[in-house]
C-alpha positions as a LaTeX table, in Angstrom:
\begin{tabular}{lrrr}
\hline
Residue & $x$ (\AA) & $y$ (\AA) & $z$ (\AA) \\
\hline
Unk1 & 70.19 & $-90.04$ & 15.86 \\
Unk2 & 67.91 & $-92.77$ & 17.31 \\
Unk3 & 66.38 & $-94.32$ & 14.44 \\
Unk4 & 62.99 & $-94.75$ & 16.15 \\
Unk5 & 62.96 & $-91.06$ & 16.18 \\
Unk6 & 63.44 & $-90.44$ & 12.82 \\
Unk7 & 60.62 & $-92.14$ & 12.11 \\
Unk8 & 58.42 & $-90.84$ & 14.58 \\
Unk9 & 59.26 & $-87.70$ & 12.83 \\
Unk10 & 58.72 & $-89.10$ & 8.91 \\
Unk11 & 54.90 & $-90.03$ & 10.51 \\
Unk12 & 54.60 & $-87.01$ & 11.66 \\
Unk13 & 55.79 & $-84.67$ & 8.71 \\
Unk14 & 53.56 & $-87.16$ & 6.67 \\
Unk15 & 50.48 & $-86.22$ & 8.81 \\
Unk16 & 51.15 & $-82.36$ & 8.66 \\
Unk17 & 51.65 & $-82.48$ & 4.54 \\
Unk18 & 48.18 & $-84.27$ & 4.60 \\
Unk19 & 46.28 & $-81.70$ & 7.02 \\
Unk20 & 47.81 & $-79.01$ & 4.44 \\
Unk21 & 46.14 & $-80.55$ & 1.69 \\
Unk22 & 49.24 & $-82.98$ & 0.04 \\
Unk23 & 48.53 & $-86.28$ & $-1.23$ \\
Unk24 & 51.72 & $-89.08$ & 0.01 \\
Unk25 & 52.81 & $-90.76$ & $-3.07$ \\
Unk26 & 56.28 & $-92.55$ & $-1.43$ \\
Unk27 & 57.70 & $-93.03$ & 1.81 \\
Unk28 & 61.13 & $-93.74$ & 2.07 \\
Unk29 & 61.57 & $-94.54$ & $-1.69$ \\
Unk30 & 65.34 & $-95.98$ & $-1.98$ \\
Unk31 & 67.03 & $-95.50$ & $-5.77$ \\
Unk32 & 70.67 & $-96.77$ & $-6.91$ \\
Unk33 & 71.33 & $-92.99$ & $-5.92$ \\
Unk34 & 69.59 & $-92.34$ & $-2.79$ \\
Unk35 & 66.46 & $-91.82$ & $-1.06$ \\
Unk36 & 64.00 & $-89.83$ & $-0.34$ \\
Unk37 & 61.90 & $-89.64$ & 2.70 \\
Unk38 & 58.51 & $-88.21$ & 1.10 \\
Unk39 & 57.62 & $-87.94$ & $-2.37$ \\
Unk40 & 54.02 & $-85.94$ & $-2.07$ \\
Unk41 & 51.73 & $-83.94$ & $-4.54$ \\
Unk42 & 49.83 & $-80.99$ & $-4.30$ \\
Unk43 & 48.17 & $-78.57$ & $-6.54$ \\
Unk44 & 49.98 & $-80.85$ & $-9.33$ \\
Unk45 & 53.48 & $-79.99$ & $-8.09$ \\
Unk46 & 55.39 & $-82.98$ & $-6.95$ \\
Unk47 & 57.88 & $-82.47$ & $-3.64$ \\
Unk48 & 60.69 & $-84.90$ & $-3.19$ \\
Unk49 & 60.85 & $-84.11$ & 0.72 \\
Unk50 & 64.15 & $-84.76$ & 3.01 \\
Unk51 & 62.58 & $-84.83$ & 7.12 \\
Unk52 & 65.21 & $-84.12$ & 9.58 \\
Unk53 & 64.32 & $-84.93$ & 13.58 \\
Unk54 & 65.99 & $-83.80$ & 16.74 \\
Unk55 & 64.59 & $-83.84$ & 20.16 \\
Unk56 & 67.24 & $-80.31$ & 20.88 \\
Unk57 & 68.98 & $-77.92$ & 19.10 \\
Unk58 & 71.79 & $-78.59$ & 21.28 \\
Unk59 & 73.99 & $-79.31$ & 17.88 \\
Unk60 & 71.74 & $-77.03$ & 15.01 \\
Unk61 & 68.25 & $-76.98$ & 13.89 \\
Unk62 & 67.16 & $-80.08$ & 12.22 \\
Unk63 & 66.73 & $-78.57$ & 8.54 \\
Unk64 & 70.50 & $-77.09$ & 8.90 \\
Unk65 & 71.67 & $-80.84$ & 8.71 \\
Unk66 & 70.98 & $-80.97$ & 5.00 \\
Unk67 & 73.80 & $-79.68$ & 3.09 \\
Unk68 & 74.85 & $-78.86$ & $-0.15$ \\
Unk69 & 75.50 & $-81.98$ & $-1.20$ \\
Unk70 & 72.66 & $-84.14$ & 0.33 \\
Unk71 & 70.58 & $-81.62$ & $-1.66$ \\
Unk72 & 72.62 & $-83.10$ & $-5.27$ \\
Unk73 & 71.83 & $-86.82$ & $-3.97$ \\
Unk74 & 68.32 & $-85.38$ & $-3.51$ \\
Unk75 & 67.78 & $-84.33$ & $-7.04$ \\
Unk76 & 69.81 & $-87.15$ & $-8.61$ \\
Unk77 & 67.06 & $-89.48$ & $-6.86$ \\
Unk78 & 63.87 & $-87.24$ & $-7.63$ \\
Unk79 & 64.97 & $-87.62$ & $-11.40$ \\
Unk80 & 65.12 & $-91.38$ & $-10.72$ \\
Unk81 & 61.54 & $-91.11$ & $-9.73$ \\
Unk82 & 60.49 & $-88.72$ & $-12.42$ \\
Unk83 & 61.59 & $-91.36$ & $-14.77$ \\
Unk84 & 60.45 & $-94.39$ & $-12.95$ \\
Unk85 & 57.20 & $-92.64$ & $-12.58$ \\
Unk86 & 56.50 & $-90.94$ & $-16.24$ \\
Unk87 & 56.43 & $-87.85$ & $-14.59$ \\
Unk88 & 58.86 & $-85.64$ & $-17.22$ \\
Unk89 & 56.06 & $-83.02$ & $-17.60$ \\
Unk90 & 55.20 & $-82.37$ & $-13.96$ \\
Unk91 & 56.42 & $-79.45$ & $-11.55$ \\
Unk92 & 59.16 & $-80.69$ & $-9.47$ \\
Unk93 & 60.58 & $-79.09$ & $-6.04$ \\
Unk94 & 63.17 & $-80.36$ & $-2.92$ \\
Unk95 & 62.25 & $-79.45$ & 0.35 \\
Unk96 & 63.13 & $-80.24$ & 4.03 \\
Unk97 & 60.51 & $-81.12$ & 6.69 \\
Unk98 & 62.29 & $-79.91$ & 10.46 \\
Unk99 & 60.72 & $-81.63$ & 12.76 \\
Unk100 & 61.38 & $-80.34$ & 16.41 \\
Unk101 & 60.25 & $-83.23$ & 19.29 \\
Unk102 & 61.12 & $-81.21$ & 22.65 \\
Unk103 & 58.92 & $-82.90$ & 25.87 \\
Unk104 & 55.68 & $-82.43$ & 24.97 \\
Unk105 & 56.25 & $-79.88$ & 22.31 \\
Unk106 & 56.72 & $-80.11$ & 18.91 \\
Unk107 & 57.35 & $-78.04$ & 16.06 \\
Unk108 & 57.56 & $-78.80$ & 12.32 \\
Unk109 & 58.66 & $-76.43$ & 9.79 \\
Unk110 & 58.79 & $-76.63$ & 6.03 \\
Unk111 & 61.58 & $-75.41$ & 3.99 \\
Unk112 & 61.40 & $-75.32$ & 0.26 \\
Unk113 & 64.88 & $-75.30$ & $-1.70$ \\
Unk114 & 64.46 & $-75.49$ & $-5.21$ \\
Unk115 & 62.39 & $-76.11$ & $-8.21$ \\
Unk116 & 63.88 & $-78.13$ & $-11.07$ \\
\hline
\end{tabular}
């Protein structure tokens, strides 16, 4: 994937999470054990958020791209965070932003996977 897009598509999933109310905490916060792509609050839940971007579904939808074990790298570097941040008592869920850039049209979908 064209890097450029990718990001296109992290601004973009950041701009939808705030017109639904989220506050952005991180972008593209790196750990010994990963990264994550969004770390956002709302309604005093904190997401750890993976965005996936394709300009066709040609070879899957975006969200399908994050497997099993990206989701274990996921939590392994939300934890990070949790303790970084003093965050211990605080809701915690993983999701996956798809975001969709096809022409003109675009389409971004959220996908919550787990609470922990």
């Amino acid at each position: 994937m064209n890097l450029s897009v990718g990001r296109l598509g992290e601004t973009k999933a950041s701009a939808y999470l705030e017109s639904l109310g989220f506050r952005i905490l991180h972008r593209n916060y790196r750990t010994k054990v990963g990264e994550i792509d969004i770390v956002a609050k709302r309604d005093h839940i904190v997401y750890f958020i993976e965005v996936k971007t394709r300009k066709s579904v040609k070879y899957g939808k975006p969200h399908e791209a994050v497997t099993h074990s990206k989701q274990i790298h996921m939590k392994r570097a939300a934890q990070w965070y949790v303790l970084q941040n003093k965050l211990e008592k605080s809701k915690l869920k993983l999701a996956v932003i798809s975001v969709l850039i096809n022409g003109k049209n675009e389409t971004i979908t959220v996908y919550e996977l787990d609470s922990f």
